[in-house]
Residue, then its C-alpha position, 0 to 999 in steps of 0.5 A: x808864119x815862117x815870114x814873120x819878122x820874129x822868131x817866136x809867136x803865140x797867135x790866137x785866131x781862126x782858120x777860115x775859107x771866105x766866100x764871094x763876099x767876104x764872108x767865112x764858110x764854114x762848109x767851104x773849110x769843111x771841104x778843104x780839109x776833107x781834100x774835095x776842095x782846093x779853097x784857099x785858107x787863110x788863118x784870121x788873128x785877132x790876138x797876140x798871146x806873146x812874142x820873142x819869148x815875152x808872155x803878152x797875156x797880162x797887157x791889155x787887149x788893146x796893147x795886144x792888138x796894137x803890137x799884132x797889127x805892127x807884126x802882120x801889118x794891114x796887107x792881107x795874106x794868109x796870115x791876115x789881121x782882124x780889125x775891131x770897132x770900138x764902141x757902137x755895139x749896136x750900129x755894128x751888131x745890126x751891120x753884122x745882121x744885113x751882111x748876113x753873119x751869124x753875130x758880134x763877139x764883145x771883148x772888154x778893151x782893157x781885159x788881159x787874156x786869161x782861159x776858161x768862161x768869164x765875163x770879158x768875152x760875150x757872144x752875141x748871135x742872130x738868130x736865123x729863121x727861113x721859110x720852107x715847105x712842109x713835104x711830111x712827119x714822123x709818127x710821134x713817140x713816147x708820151x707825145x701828141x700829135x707828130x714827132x717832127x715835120x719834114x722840110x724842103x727848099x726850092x732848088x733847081x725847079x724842084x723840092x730839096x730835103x733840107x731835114x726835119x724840125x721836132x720842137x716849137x710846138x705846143x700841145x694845142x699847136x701839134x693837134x690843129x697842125x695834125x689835122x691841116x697835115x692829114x688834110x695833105x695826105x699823099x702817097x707820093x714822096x715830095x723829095x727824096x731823103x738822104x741815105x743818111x736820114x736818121x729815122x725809118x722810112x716807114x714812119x713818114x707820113x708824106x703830105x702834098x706840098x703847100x704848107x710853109x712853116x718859119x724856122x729858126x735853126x743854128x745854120x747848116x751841117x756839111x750834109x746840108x741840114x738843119x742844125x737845132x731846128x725849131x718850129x716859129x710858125x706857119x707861114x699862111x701869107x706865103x704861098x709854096x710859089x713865093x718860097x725862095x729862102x732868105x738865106x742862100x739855100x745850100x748849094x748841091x755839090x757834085x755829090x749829089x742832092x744833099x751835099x754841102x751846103x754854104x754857111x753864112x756866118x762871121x763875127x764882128x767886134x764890139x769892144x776891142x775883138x777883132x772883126x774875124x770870120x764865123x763864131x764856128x770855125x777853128x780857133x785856136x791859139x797857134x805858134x810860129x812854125x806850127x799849123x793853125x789849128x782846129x778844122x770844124x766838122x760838124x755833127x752828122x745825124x745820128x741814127x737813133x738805134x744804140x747797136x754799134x756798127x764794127x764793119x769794115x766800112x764803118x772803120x774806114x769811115x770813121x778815119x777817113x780823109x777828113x776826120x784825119x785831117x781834122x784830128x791831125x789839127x788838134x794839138x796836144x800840149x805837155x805830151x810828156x806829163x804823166x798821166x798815170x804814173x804808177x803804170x808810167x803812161x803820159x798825156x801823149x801815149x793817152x792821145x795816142x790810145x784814143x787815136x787808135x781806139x777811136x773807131x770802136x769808141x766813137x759808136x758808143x759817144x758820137x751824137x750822145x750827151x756826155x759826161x766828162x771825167x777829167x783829171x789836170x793832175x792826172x789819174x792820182x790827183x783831184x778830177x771833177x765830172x763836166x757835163x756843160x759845154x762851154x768854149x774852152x773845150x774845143x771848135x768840135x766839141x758841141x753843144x746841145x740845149x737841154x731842159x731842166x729843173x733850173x731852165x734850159x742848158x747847154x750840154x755837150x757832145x762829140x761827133x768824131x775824132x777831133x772832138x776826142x782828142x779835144x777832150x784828151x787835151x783837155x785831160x778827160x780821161x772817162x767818157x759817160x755817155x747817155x743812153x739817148x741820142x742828140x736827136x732824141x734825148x727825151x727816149x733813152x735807146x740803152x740801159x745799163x745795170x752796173x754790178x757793183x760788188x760790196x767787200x766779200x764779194x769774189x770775182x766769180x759771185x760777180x760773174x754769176x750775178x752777171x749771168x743770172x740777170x742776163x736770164x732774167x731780162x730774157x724771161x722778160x723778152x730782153x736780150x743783153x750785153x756784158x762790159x768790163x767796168x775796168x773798175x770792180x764789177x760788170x755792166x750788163x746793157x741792154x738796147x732798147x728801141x727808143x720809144x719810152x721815155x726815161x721815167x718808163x725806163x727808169x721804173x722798169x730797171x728799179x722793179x727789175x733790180x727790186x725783184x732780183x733784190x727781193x728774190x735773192x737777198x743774200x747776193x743783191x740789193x737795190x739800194x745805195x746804202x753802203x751798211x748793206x752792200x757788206x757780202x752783196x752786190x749792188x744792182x745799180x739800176x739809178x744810170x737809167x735816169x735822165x741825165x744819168x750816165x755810165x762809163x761807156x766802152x773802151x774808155x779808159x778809167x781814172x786808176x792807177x793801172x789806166x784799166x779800160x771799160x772793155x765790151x765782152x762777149x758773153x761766151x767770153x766772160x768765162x776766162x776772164x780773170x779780173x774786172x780789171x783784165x784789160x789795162x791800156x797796152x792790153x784793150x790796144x791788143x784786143x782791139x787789133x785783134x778783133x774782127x767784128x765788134x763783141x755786140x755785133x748782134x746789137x746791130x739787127x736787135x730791135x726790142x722794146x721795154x715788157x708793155x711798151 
């Protein structure tokens, strides 16, 4: 960038790592910015956002690309042009199809470049589906049928290779006739062998002979090799275990072992006037002159379905390592100097730099958990607005998940790491409200929470009582639980919960709870929302339980004048403190410096289900 012929530039583009043919790999990027592979990158532009001091975004896109390709010129480089087509949408989008890319972006050709969703941008995909072997299931859970998710294999090497598991696609009629071909199967020997990592118990695989070939359509591969938002087609009838090969490269072992990184076939071509750059997924970002590309993509891990979190040391290494470093290191924070909160003097940057320290308690609580978003352009004392659907503007690693609802099936999001946080803190999120279920298993939630909220009257002391008698009560009901600073008036008492009932389950047993201490005591609690009622009580908010419904999640920092952070207690602790409000943002960075162990270490070996279930 230093070699280009002006002294100032906003570029937008991805940086990439190309394969034998010419392809982007995402995988490939991955191992570059982890430090295990020394790939050349190269940073694909396909916009000029402004040049010499001049704002470009009001010109048209084409005059934009005109000016880009007179800077970077055709020869490529590191900085590379990407070139687009216009017209032909459907010639190009089939190209795109036989050179194995994941789609086609369509950009209007007279459109200017503005931020955020719109119309003048549309991603267009193919889907990929391959054909893989049947090694195993899970046992079903909830109100389901059947099997919970089939286990997958590839050829690879004269053997079988775990390649992950699918859990959707199939209809009550298909999981019953399925059920019976698998139980046909059944083995005592394990086809493959499953990665350290697998997100599920070994005792709940069920192992069947290799023969069964089902077609999937899945979102690529994650860096461990695996599926990503896999969905059952079909079985493959017409193709014998022998004739399996993939019609996609299967992901190629890596020195690490088995389940390492595999390749990831995926560009995107042009339309309109976008410029035929790499993959839809990795990093893409606007960059200037004299400051790194942007945005490396780590995508998610799986995720272990139990809610306890994890404070060992190892885990903490393994939450800033190598490459989380480096990839969180690419994100960068614009206007670190505006205040965020002004009354306690802290700005968007000291807000970045609070979750860069914080991030290794944290993330146990958000990684791999639908979230909801508190965020504040203005700042803590300005007009903030709660997000729960993903959409690209947020960031290269924050990601989407397809849910169901009463409107049809939308895109939700979530993080995985540190670059996806500090994403959010760019984009002036200040809370974080994660689900009480995992990605891997929204439908059954692992976590409740009863939120203490205390009507006018109520001291601090009733509230620490109040937090204390419910703790008894859930053990009288065979439940052990948590406390948590809301950082805003009252307590949360959590409580974790193996996820084998689904949300209606959970959300019944939390409202007779709250219903009976409310009954039972109704000069102190009530269970309902109505503010005519709270005066001199306490509010056991029993409605986070639902599906979709979230709380503030530990160690997030709050939207209020003093920037309070949720704070996870132990019980032991709740004593000595003085305020719900107790751990300001300079405090909980003292607090969590000082501790050796997380205060729910106790979550990590608790396995314990809903009275009945």
């Amino acid at each position: 960038m230093q070699a280009l012929p002006v002294r100032q530039a906003r570029l937008d583009g991805e940086l990439v790592v190309l394969d034998a043919e010419g392809r982007s790999d995402f995988s490939a990027l991955q191992r570059v910015i982890e430090g295990s592979s020394r790939q050349p990158l190269r940073y694909l532009v396909f916009d000029l956002l402004g040049v010499a001091g001049v704002d470009l975004r009001e010109v048209p896109l084409l005059q934009r690309k005109q000016l880009l390709r007179a800077l970077l010129s055709d020869t490529p480089g590191v900085l590379a042009y990407s070139d687009h087509v216009l017209g032909h949408g459907p010639e190009v989008f089939a190209a795109a199809a036989a050179k194995g890319y994941e789609g086609v972006v369509s950009k209007r050709a007279d459109a200017r470049h503005h931020g955020g969703r719109g119309g003048d941008w549309v991603k267009t995909k193919h889907e990929n589906s391959d054909d893989f072997v049947i090694v195993g299931y899970t046992d079903p859970k909830g109100a389901r049928n059947g099997f919970g998710s089939l286990l997958l294999a590839q050829r690879s090497a004269g053997g079988l290779r775990y390649v992950g598991r699918v859990g959707t696609g199939f209809d009550e009629s298909g999981l019953r006739r399925l059920l019976a071909q698998l139980q046909a199967l059944h083995s005592e020997q394990a086809a493959v062998e499953l990665p350290a990592h697998a997100p599920f118990p070994r005792r709940s695989v069920h192992w069947v002979r290799p023969q069964l070939v089902a077609e999937v359509a899945f979102r690529g591969w994650a860096k461990e090799g695996l599926l990503r938002q896999a969905a059952f087609k079909r079985l493959r009838e017409d193709k014998p275990l022998q004739d399996l090969g993939g019609d996609r490269a299967p992901p190629p072992a890596a020195s690490q072992g088995s389940h390492a990184v595999t390749a990831r076939a995926a560009a995107s071509a042009r339309k309109t006037a976008p410029a035929a750059r790499g993959p839809a997924s990795p990093a893409k970002r606007s960059a200037s002159k004299g400051d790194a590309a942007q945005n490396s993509a780590t995508k998610r891990k799986p995720m272990a379905a139990k809610s306890a979190p994890r404070a060992s040391t190892a885990a903490q290494k393994a939450a800033s390592s190598t490459s989380a470093d480096a990839a969180a290191a690419a994100v960068v924070i614009t206007h670190p100097e505006r205040l965020v909160y002004p009354g306690a003097g802290i700005n968007k940057g000291e807000v970045a730099d609070y979750y860069r320290t914080i991030a290794p308690w944290l993330l146990q609580e958000v990684a791999g958990r639908p979230l909801s978003l508190l965020r504040c352009p203005d700042g803590a004392g300005g007009e903030c607005f709660f997000q729960k659907h993903n959409n690209r503007v947020l960031g290269q690693h924050v990601h989407a998940i397809a849910l169901k609802q009463k409107s049809g099936t939308e895109d939700y999001l979530y993080i995985d790491d540190l670059a996806g946080l500090l994403e959010l803190v760019q984009m002036n999120t200040l809370e974080l409200h994660p689900w009480g279920s995992t990605v891997d298993d929204p439908e059954h939630p692992d976590r409740l929470v009863f939120d203490l909220d205390p009507g006018e009257g109520v001291s601090w002391t009733q509230i620490k009582a109040a937090a204390r008698e419910i703790r008894t009560r859930l053990r009288e009901a065979g439940l052990e639980s948590f406390v948590r600073l809301s950082g805003g008036k009252g307590l949360h008492v959590v409580v974790p919960i193996v996820p084998d009932a689904d949300w209606e389950r959970a959300r019944d047993f939390c409202e007779a709870f709250a219903q009976a201490l409310a009954a039972s005591a109704p000069e102190r609690y009530v269970a309902t929302m109505s503010k005519a009622r709270r005066t001199g009580v306490i509010f056991v908010d029993w409605l986070r339980n639902g599906r979709g419904n979230t709380s503030v999640c530990s160690w997030s920092l709050r939207a209020r004048e003093h920037a309070t952070v949720a704070v996870p207690l132990r019980w032991e602790e709740l004593a000595r403190i003085a305020s719900p409000q107790a751990f300001p943002l300079a405090k909980a960075l003292q607090r969590a410096a000082r501790l050796r162990a997380h205060p729910w270490k106790e979550m990590a070996t608790l396995e314990q289900r809903l009275p009945g279930n």
